[in-house]
N, CA, C and O atoms as a GROMACS GRO file, in nm:
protein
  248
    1UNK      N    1   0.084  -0.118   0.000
    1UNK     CA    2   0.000   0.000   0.000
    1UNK      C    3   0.089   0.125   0.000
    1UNK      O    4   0.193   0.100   0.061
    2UNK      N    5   0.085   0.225  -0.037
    2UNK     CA    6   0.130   0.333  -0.091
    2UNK      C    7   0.113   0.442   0.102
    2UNK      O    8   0.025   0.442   0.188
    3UNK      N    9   0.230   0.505   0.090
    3UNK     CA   10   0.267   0.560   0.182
    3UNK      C   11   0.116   0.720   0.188
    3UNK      O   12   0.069   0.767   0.292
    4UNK      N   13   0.087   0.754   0.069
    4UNK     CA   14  -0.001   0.857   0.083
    4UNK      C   15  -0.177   0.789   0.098
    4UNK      O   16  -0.234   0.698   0.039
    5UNK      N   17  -0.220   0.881   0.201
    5UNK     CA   18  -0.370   0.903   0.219
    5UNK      C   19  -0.464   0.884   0.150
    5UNK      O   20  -0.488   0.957   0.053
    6UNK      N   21  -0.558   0.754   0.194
    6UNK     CA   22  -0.681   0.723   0.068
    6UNK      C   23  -0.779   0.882   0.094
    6UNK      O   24  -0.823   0.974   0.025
    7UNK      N   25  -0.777   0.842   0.227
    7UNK     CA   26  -0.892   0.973   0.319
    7UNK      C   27  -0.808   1.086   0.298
    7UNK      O   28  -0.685   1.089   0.307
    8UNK      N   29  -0.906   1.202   0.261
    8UNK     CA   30  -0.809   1.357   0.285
    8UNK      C   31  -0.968   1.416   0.353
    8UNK      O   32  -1.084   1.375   0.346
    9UNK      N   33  -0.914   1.511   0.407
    9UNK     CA   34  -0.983   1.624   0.487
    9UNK      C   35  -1.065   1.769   0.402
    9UNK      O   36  -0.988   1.848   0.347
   10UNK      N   37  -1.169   1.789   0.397
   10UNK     CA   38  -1.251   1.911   0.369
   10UNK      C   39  -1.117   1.960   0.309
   10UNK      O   40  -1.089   1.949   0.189
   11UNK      N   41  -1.057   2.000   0.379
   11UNK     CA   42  -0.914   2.145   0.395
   11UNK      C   43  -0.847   2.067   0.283
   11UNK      O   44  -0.850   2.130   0.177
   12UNK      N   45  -0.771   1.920   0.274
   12UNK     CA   46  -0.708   1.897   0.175
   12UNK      C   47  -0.744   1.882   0.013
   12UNK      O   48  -0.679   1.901  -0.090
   13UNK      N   49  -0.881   1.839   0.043
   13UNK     CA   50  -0.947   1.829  -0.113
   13UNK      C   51  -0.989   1.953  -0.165
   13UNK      O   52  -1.013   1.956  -0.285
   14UNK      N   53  -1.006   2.067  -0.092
   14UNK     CA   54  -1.005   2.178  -0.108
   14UNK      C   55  -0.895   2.234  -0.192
   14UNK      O   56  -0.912   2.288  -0.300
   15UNK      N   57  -0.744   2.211  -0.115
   15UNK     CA   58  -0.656   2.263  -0.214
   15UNK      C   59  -0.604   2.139  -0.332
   15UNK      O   60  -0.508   2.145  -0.409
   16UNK      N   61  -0.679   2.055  -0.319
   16UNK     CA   62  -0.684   1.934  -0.434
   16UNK      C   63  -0.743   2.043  -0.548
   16UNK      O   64  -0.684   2.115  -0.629
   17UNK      N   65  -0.883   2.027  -0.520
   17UNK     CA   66  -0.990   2.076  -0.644
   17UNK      C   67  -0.927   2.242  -0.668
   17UNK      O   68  -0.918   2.283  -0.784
   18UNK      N   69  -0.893   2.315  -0.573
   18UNK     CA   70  -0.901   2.475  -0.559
   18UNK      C   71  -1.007   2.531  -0.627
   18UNK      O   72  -1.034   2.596  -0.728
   19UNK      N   73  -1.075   2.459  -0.495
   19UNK     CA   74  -1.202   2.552  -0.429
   19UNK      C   75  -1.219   2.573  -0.267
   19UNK      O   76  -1.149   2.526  -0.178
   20UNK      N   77  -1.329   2.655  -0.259
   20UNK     CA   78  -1.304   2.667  -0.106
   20UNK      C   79  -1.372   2.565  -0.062
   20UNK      O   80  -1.424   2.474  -0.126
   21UNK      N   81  -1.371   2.583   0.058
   21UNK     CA   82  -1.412   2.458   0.129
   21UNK      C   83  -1.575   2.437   0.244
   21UNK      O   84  -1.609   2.336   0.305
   22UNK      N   85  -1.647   2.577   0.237
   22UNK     CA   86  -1.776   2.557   0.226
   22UNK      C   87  -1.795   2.495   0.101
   22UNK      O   88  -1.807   2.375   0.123
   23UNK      N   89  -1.802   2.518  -0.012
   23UNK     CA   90  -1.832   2.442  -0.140
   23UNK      C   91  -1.794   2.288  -0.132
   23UNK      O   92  -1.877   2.219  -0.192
   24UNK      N   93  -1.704   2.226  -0.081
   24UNK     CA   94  -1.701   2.126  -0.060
   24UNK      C   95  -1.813   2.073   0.058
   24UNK      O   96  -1.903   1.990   0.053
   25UNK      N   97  -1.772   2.145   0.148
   25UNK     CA   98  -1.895   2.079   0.248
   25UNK      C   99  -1.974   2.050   0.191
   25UNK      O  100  -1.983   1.928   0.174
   26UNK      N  101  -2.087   2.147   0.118
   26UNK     CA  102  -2.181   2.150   0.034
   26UNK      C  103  -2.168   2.025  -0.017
   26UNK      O  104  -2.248   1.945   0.032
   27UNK      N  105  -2.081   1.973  -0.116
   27UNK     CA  106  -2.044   1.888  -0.203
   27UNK      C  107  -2.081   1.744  -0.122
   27UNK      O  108  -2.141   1.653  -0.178
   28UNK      N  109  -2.045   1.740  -0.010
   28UNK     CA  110  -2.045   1.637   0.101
   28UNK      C  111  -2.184   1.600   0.086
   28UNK      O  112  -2.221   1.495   0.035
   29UNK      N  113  -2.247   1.674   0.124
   29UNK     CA  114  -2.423   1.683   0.146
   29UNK      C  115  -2.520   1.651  -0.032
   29UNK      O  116  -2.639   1.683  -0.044
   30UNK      N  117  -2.449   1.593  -0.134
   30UNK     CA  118  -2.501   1.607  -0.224
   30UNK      C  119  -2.479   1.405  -0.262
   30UNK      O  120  -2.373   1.346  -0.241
   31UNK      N  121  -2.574   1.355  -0.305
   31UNK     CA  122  -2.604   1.230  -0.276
   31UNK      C  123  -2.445   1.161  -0.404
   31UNK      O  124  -2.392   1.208  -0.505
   32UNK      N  125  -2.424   1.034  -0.324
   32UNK     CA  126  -2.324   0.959  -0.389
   32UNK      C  127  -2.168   1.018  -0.394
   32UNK      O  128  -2.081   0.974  -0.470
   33UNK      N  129  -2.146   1.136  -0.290
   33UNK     CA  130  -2.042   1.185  -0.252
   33UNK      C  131  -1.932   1.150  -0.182
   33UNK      O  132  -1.935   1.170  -0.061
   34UNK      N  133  -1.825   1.097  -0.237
   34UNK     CA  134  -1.747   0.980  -0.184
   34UNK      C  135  -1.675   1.068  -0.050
   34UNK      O  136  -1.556   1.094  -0.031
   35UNK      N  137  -1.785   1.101   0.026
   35UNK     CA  138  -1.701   1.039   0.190
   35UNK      C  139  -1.748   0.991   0.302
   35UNK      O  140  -1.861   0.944   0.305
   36UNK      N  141  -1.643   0.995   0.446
   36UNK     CA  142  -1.716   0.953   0.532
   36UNK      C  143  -1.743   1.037   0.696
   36UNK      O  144  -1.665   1.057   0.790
   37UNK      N  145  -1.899   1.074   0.675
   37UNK     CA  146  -1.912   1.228   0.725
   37UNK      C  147  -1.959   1.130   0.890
   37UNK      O  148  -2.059   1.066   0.918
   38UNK      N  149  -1.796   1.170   0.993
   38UNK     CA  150  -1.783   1.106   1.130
   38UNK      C  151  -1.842   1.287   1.222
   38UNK      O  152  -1.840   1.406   1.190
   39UNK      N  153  -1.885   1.215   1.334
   39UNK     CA  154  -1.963   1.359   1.434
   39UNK      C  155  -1.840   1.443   1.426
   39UNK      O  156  -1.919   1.533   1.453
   40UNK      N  157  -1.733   1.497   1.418
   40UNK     CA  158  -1.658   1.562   1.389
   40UNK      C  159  -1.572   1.605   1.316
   40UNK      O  160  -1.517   1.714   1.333
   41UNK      N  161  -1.541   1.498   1.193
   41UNK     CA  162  -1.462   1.519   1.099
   41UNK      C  163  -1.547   1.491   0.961
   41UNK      O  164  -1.670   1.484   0.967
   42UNK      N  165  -1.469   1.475   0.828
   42UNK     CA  166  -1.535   1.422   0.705
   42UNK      C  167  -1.400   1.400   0.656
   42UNK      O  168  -1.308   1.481   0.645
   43UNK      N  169  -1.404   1.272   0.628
   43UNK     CA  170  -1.328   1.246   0.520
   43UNK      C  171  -1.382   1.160   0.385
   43UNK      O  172  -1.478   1.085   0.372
   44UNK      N  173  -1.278   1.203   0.291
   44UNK     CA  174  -1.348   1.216   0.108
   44UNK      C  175  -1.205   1.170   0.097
   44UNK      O  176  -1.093   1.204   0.135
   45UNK      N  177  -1.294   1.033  -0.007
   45UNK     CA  178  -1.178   0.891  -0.057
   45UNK      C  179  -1.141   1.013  -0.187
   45UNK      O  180  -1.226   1.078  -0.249
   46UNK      N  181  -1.006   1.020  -0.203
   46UNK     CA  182  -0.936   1.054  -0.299
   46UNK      C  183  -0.981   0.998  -0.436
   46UNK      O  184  -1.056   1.043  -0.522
   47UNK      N  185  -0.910   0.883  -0.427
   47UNK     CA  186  -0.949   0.814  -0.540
   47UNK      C  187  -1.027   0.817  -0.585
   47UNK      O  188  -1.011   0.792  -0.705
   48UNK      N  189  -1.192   0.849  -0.538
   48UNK     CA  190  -1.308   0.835  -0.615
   48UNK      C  191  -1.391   0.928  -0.648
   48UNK      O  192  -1.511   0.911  -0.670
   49UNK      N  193  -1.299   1.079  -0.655
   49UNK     CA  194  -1.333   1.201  -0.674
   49UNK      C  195  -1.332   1.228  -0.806
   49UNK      O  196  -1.406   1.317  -0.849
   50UNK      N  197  -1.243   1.150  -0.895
   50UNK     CA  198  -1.221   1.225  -1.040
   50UNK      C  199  -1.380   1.147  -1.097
   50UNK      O  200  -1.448   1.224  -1.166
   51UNK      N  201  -1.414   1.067  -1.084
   51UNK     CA  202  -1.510   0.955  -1.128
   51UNK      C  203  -1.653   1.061  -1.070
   51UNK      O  204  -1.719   1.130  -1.148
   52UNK      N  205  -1.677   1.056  -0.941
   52UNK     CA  206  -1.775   1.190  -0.880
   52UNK      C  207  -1.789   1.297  -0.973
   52UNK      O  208  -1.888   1.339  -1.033
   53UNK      N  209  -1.671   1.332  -0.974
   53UNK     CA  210  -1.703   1.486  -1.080
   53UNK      C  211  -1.701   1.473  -1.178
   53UNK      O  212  -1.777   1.561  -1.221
   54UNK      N  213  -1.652   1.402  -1.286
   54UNK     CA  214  -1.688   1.328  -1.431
   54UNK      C  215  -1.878   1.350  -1.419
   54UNK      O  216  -1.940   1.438  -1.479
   55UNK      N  217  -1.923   1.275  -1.351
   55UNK     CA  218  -2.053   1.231  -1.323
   55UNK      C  219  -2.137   1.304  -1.309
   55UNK      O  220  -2.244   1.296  -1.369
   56UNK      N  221  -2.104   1.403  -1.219
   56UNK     CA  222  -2.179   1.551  -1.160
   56UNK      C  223  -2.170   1.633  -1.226
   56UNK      O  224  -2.265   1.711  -1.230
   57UNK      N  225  -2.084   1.652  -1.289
   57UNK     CA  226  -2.043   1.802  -1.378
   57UNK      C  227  -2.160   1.871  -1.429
   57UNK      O  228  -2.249   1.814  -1.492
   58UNK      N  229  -2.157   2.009  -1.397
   58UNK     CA  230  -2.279   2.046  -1.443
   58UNK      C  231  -2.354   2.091  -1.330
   58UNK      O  232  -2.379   2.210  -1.312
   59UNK      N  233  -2.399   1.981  -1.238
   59UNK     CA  234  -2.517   1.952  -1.186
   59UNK      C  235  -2.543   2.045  -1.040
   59UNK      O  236  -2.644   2.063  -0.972
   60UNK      N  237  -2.394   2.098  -1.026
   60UNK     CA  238  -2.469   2.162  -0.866
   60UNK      C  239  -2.509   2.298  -0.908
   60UNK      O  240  -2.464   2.352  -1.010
   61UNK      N  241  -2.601   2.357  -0.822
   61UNK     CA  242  -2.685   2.458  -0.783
   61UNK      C  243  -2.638   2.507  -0.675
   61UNK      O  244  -2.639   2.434  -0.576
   62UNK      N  245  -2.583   2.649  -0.664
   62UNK     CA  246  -2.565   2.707  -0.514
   62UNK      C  247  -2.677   2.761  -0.446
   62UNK      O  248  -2.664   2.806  -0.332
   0.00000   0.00000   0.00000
């Protein structure tokens, strides 16, 4: 297994995508959103973000 992080944090996928990171929250809350939203944290599988947004594109509404 590879020394880097399946899970990244709001804050890291943030400067992944560069966007901010209410917009991600948001993103969290929108169905089939690859993470895993714990009573205090969220973490969003890396890997299954490019495939998410392929999919979604388009589709959010602020």
């Amino acid at each position: 297994m590879e020394d880097k992080p399946i899970l990244i944090t709001v804050k890291e996928c943030s400067k992944l995508l560069n966007m901010g990171e209410k917009i991600i929250r948001k993103f969290t809350k929108m169905k089939g959103f690859p993470a895993i939203i714990l009573p205090h944290k969220i973490l969003i599988d890396k890997n299954q973000l490019p495939t998410w947004i392929s999919k979604n594109y388009g589709t959010f509404k602020n």
